[in-house]
N, C-alpha and C positions, 0 to 999 in steps of 0.2 A: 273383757276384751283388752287386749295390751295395746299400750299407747306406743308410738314409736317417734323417737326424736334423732336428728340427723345432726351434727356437729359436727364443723368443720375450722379449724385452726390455720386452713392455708397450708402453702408449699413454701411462704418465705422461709426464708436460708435460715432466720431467728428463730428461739421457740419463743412459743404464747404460752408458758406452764400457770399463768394466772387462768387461763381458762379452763382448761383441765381442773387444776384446784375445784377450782368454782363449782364445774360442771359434777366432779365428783363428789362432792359435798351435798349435793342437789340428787345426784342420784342415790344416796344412800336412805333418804326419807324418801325416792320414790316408790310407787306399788305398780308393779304390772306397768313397766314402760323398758323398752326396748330402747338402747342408747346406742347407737352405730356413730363413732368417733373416726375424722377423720385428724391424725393429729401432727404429719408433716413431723420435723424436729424436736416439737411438743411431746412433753411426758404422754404417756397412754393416761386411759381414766380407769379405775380401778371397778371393776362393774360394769364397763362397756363392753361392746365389741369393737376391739382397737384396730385400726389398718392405716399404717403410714401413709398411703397413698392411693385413691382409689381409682380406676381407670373412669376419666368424665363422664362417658354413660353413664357409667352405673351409677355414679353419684349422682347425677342428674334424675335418673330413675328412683333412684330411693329418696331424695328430695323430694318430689313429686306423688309420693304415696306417704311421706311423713305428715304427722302430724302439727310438728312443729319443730322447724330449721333453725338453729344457732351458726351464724358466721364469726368469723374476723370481721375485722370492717375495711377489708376492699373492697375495691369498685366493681374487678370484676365478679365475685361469686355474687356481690348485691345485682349486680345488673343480670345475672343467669337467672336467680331467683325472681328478677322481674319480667323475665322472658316467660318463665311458667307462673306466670300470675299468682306469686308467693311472695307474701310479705312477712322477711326472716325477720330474729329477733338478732339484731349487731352487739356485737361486744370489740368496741375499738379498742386497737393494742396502742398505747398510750409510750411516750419519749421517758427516759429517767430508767428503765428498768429491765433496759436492753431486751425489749419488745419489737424497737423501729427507731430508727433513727430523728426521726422530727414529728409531728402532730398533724400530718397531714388526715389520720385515720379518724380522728374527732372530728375536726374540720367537716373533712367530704359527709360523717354519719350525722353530724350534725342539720347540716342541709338537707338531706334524703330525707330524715324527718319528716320535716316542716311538709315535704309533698306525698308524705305517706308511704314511700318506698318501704321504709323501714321502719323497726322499732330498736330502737338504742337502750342498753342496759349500760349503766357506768357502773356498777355497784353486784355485788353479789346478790345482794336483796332483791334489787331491780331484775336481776336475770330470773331470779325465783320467781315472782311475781309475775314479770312479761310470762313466763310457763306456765304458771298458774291460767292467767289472764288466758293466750290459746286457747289452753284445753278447756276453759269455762264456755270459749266463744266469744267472749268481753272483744270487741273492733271486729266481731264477723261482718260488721256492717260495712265495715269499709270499704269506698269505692272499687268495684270490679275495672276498672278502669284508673290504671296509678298514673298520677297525675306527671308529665315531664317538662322539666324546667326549658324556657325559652332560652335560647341562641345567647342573648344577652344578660338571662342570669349568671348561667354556666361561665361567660365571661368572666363577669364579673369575680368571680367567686374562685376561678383561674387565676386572677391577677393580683388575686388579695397575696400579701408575699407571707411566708413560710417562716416562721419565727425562727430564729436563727441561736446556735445553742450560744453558750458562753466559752470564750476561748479555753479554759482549763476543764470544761467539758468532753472537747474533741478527740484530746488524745485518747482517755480513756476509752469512750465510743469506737474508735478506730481500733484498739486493743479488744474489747471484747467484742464487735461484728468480725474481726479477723478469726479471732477463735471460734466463733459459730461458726465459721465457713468450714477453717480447718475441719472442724467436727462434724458438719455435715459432710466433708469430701470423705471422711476416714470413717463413716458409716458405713457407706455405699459400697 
């Protein structure tokens, strides 16, 4: 019986190619797993089935019959995934490597944690593992019911401030998100 896994890179303007990396890596010792990538400006995976962009049904639909869901780590595909009571495995795009601009995406995956939203991978290994872990059933037990943070954690957690880069950081940052852009408008 083939296993099917759904990854998703987002639509940010950025690419995530650490994840791809990753993911392709992973799928080369897999057997009998079906890899539907979805990879925005992201490299394709080599062994998947690659589609830049999927119309939200359907990705929603094939999330929904996957076996186990890989995001980015924003807010919104984590909080779609908790609309159909799926708890994805996140892989945050991290600042430094022309991912994202600032750490918000640790940040927010880091707290989903803690209430069971998610499962966070920092690491290649960790991403191996949470996969492994799925498809063992390892946290099938987890609450059918995901837990949602109060009014005033989400406050709090909003007002925590945004690490702010180092001035000879910016310009570069501002040079290479300009050049994603360019390159995403001259795909299209």
């Amino acid at each position: 019986m083939s296993r099917l896994v759904v990854v998703s890179a987002g639509t940010y303007h950025l690419p995530f190619d650490r994840l791809s990396i990753w993911m392709e890596e992973w799928l080369r010792d897999a057997v009998d797993t079906r890899v539907v990538m979805q990879h925005g400006p992201s490299r394709p995976v080599a062994g998947a089935e690659n589609v830049e962009i999927l119309p939200y049904a359907e990705l929603l639909a094939l999330c929904g019959s996957a076996d186990a869901v890989v995001l980015q780590g924003g807010a919104g595909g984590v909080m779609d995934m908790r609309e159909l009571g799926i708890v994805p495995i996140v892989v945050p795009r991290v600042p430094g490597g022309g991912e994202v601009v600032d750490d918000h995406q640790l940040v927010f995956t880091a707290e989903m944690e803690k209430f069971g939203i998610l499962r966070r991978a920092l690491t290649r290994e960790q991403l191996a593992q949470q996969l492994q872990d799925t498809f063992a059933g390892v946290g099938a037990d987890l609450p059918q019911e995901i837990a949602t943070p109060g009014a005033e954690v989400v406050r709090a957690l909003l007002e925590q401030p945004v690490a702010r880069l180092p001035w000879y950081e910016r310009p570069r940052r501002l040079v290479r998100t300009g050049g994603g852009l360019a390159r995403a408008v001259l795909r299209r």
